[in-house]
C-alpha positions as CSV (number, residue, x, y, z in Angstrom):
1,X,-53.7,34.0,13.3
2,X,-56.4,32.1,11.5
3,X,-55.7,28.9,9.2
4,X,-57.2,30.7,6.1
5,X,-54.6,33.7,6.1
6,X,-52.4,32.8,3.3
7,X,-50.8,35.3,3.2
8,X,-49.6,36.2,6.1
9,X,-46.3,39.1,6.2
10,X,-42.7,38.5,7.0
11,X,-43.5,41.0,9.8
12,X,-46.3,39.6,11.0
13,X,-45.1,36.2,11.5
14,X,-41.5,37.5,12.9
15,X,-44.2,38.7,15.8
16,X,-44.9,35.0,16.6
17,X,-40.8,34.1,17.1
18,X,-39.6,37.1,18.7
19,X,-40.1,35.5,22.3
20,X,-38.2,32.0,21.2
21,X,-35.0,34.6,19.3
22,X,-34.8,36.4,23.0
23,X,-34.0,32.7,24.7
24,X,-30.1,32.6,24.2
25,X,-30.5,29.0,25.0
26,X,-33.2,28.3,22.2
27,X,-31.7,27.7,18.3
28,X,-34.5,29.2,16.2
29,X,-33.8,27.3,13.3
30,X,-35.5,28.2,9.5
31,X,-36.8,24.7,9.4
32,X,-38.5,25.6,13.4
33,X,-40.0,28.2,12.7
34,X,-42.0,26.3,9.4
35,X,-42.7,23.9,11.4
36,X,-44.4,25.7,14.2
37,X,-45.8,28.0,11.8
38,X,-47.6,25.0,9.9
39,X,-48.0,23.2,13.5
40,X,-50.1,26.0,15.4
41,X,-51.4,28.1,12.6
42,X,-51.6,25.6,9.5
43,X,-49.7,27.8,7.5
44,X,-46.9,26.5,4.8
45,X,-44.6,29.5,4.4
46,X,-41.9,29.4,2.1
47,X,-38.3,29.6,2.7
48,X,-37.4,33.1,1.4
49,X,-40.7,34.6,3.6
50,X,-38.8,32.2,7.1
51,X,-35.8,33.9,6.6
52,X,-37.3,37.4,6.2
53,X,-39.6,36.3,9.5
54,X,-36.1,35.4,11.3
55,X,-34.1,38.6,9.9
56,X,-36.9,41.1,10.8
57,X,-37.3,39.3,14.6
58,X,-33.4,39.5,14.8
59,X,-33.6,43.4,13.8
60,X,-36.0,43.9,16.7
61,X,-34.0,42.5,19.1
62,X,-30.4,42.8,17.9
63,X,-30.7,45.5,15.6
64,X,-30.3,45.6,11.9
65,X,-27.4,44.3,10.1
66,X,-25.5,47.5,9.6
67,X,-26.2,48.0,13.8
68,X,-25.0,44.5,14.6
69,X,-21.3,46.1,12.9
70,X,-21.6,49.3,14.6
71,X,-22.1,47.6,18.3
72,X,-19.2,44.6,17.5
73,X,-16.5,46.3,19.0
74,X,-18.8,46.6,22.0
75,X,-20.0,43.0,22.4
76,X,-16.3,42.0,21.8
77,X,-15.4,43.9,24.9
78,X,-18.2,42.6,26.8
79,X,-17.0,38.9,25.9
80,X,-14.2,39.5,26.9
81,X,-15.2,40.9,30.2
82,X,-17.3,37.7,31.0
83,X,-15.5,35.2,29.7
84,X,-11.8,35.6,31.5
85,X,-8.8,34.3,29.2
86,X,-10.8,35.2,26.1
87,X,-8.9,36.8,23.0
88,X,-10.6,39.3,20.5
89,X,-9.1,41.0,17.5
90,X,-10.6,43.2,15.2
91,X,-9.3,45.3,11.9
92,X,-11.1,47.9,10.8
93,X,-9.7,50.3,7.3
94,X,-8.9,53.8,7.1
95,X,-12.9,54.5,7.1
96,X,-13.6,52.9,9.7
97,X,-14.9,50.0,8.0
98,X,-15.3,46.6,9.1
99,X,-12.4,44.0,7.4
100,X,-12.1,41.1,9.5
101,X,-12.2,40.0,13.3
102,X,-10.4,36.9,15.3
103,X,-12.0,35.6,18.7
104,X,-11.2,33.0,21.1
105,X,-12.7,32.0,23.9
106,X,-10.7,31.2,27.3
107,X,-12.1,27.7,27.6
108,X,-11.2,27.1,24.4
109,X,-7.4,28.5,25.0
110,X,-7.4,26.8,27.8
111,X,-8.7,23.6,27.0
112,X,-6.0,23.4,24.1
113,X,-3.9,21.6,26.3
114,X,-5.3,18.7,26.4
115,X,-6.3,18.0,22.6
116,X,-4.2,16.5,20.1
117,X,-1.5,18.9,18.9
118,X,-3.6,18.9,15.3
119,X,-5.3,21.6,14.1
120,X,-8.3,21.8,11.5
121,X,-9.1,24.3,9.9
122,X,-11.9,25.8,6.8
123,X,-13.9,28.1,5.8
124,X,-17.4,28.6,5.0
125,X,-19.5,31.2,3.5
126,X,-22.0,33.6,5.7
127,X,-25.6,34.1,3.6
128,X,-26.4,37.2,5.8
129,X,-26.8,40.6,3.9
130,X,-22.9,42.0,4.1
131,X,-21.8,38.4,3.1
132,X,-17.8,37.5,4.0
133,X,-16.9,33.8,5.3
134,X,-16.7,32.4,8.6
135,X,-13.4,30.8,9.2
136,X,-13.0,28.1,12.2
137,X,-10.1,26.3,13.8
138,X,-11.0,22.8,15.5
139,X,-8.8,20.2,16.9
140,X,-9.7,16.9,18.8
141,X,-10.2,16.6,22.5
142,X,-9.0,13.4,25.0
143,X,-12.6,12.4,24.3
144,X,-12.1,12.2,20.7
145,X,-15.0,14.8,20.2
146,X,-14.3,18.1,18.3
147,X,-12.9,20.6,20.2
148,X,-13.6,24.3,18.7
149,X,-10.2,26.5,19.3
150,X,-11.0,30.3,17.6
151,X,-13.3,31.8,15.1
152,X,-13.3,34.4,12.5
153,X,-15.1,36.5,10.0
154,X,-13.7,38.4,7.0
155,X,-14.4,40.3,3.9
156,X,-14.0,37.4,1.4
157,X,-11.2,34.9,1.3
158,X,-7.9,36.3,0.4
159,X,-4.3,36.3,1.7
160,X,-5.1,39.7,4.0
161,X,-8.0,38.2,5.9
162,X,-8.1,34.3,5.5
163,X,-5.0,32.1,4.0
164,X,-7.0,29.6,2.3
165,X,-5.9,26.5,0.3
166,X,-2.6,27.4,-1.1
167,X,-1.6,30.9,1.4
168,X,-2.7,28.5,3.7
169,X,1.5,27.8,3.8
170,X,2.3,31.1,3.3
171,X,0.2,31.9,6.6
172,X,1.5,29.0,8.4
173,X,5.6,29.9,7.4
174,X,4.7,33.4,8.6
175,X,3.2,33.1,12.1
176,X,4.4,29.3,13.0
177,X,7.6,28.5,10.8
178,X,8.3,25.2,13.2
179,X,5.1,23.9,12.4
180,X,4.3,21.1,9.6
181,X,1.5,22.0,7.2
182,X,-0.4,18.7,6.0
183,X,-3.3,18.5,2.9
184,X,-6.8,16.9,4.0
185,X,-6.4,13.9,1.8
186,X,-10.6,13.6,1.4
187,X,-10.1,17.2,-0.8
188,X,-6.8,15.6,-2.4
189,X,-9.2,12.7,-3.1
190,X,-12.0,14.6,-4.5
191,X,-9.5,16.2,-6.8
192,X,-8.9,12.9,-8.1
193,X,-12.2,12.4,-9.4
194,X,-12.7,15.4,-10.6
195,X,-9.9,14.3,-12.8
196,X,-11.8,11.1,-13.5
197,X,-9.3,8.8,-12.5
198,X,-10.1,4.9,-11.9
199,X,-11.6,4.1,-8.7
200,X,-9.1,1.4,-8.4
201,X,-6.3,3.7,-8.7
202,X,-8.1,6.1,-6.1
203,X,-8.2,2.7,-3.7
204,X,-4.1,2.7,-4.1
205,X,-4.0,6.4,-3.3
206,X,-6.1,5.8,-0.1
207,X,-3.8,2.8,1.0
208,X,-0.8,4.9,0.3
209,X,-1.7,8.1,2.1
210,X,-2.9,5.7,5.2
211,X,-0.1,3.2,5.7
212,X,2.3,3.4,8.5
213,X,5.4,2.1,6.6
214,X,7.4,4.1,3.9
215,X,7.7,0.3,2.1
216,X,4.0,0.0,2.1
217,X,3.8,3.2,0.7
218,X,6.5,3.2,-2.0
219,X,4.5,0.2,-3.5
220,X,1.9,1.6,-3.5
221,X,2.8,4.4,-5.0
222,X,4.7,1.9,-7.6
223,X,1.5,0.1,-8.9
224,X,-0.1,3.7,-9.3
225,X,2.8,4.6,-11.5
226,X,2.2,1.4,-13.5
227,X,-1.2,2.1,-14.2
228,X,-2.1,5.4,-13.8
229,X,1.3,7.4,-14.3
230,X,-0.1,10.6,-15.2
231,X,-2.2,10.5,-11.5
232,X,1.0,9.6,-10.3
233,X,3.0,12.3,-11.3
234,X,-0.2,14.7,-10.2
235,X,0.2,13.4,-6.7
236,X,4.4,13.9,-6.5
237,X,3.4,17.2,-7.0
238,X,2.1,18.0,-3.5
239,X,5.4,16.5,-1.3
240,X,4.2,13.1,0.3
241,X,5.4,14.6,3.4
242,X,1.8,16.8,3.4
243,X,-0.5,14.5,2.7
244,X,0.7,10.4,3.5
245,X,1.0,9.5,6.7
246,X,4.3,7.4,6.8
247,X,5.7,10.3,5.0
248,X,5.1,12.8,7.4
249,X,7.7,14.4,9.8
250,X,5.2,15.1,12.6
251,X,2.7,12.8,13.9
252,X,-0.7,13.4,12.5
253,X,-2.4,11.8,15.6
254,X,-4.6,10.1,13.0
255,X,-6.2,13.0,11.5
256,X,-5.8,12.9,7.7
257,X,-8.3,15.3,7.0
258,X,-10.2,18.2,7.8
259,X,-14.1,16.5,8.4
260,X,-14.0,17.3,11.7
261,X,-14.3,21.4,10.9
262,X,-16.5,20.5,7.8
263,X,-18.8,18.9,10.5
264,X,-18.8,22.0,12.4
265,X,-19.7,23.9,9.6
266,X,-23.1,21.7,9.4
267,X,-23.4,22.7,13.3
268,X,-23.7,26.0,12.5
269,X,-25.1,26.0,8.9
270,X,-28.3,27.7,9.8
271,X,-26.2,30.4,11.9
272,X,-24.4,31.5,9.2
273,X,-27.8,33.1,7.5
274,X,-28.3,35.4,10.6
275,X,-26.9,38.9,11.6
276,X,-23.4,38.3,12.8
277,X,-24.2,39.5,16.7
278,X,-26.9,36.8,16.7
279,X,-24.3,34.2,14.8
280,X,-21.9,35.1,17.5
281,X,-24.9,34.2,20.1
282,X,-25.4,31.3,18.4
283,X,-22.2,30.2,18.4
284,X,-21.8,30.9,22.2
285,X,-24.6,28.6,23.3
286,X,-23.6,26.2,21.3
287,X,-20.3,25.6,23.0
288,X,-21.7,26.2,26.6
289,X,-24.0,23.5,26.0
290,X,-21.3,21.3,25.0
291,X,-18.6,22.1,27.0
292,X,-21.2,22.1,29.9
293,X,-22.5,18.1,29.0
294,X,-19.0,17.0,28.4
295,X,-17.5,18.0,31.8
296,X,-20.9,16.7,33.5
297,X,-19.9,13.6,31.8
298,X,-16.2,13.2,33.1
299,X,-17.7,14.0,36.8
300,X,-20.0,11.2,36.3
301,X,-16.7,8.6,35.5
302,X,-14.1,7.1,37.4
303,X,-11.7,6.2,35.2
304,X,-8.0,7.4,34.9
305,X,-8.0,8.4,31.1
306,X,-11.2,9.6,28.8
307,X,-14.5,7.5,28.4
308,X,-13.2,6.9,24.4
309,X,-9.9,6.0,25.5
310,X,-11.1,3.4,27.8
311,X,-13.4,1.8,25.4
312,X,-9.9,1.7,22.7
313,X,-8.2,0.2,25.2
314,X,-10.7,-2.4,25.9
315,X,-11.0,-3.1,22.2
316,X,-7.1,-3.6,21.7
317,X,-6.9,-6.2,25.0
318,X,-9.9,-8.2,23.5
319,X,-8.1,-8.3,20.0
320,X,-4.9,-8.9,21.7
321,X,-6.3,-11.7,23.8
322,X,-8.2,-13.3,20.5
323,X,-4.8,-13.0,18.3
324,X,-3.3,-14.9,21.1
325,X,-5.8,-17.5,21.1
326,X,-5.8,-18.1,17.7
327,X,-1.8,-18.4,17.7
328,X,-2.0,-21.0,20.4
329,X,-4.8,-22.9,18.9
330,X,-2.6,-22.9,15.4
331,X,0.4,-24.3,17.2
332,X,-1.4,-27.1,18.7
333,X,-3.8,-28.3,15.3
334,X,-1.5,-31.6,14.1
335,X,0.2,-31.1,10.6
336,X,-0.1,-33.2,7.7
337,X,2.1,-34.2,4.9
338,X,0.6,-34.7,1.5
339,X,-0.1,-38.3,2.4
340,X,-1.9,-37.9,5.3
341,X,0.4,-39.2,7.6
């Protein structure tokens, strides 16, 4: 392709990426693609002609979008084939149609055991020509990395496909009624401003909802009343038990919010623009790669609990041994009355 051709196709250029989409184990990213485009040919292609590029590589190789639908029931058995201890579930209408589908992998099932008994969960929206949302479930590992646990795709949010925000508790009652449901205090948060309350007042919501003590948090709670009482009645309306942490029934294994899904929604913000077969490839490498490095990495140690945990635990013993210090060094400075003497 010469530097001066301007105005290069869609097609033509999806000719030039085809070899890098075929690598499972290479992310061809929008912004890649630009970059090697203006890197080896000196072309600046826009956005809208990348993503065309990317779609009609994808079509080549996966199929178009309507053929990535028509083959999912097939590459769900064939995950579930080479991937033992993996769960699929897929709902299909009276036509035949597509509605929604639930997968999870057996490392992740498996791997459950050992994460904090939190789970995170959100939704984001797929840019790909049928639309829908991708809906993921993450928890925390020993490591204190995210853990991804299942994955799903539906229609649209709504109560049949994806209990979001408030069917979130309806979902929750229906399949696990002995669970606790809690509210991601960073959204209960964002609410607040929305409302254009004081950032002072937000700083005693923040203290409240973190505290470890029910005292703490009734004062707190107090001076919001005092100055803010119409923020104060807006919070009481949630229960405290679902969003402050002294108030909760359950441990929340300090995990007051859902960031840890939101940040694998950026993981896979790019994914979400492709065909959903090649999404689901995406999605694939993406934990091999990690769940690969991270078991490399506990090979590679010798200690009895997680690389994280042993570098808490050396924190507390140094702040232990420094609070120490400092109590013995108070005990032993001389005292003074007013006079000096």
């Amino acid at each position: 392709m010469k530097a001066n051709q301007r105005h290069a196709t869609s097609k033509l250029i999806s000719g030039y990426i085809i070899d890098n989409l075929r690598d499972p184990k290479f992310e061809v990213t929008l912004a890649f693609v630009m970059a090697e485009m203006q890197k080896l040919h000196g072309l600046d292609i826009g956005y809208h002609k990348t993503w065309c590029a990317v779609q009609c590589a994808s079509a080549l190789i996966r199929g178009t979008p309507e053929e990535n639908y028509e083959l999912l029931s097939s590459y769900l058995y064939m995950m579930r084939s080479k991937n033992p201890g993996t769960y699929t579930n897929i709902k299909i209408d009276e036509n035949n149609r597509f509605l929604y589908m639930f997968y999870a992998y057996g490392s992740s099932i498996s791997g459950w055991n050992h994460c904090r008994p939190v789970i995170a969960i959100d939704a984001t929206f797929l840019k790909s020509k049928f639309r829908g949302v991708l809906m993921i479930s993450v928890s925390k590992d020993t490591n204190n990395q995210i853990f991804p646990l299942a994955f799903g795709i539906a229609e649209s949010e709504n109560k049949n496909s994806y209990e979001c925000h408030q069917s979130i508790a309806y979902a929750i009652a229906k399949v696990y009624p002995e669970s606790h449901h809690g509210i991601c205090i960073y959204h209960l948060e964002q609410n607040l401003k929305r409302r254009k309350v004081k950032s002072e007042v937000i700083k005693l919501f923040q203290s409240a909802a973190r505290v470890y003590r029910r005292k703490e948090f009734n004062l707190y709670m107090s001076d919001i009343a005092k100055v803010d009482k119409k923020t104060y009645d807006y919070l009481m309306e949630e229960p405290p038990k679902r969003w402050a942490r002294s108030c909760s029934p359950r441990r929340r294994y300090d995990m007051l919010t859902t960031k840890i899904v939101e940040s694998m929604n950026s993981v896979l913000l790019e994914a979400r623009e492709l065909p959903i077969l090649r999404m689901m490839d995406f999605i694939q490498v993406k934990l091999q790669r990690w769940f690969y490095e991270r078991r490399n990495e506990v090979e590679g140690t010798f200690y009895d609990v997680s690389c994280w945990l042993e570098e808490e635990l050396k924190k507390k013993i140094d702040l232990a041994f420094t609070s120490n210090l400092s109590r013995r060094e108070t005990s032993r400075s001389p005292t003074f009355d007013r006079t000096g003497t």
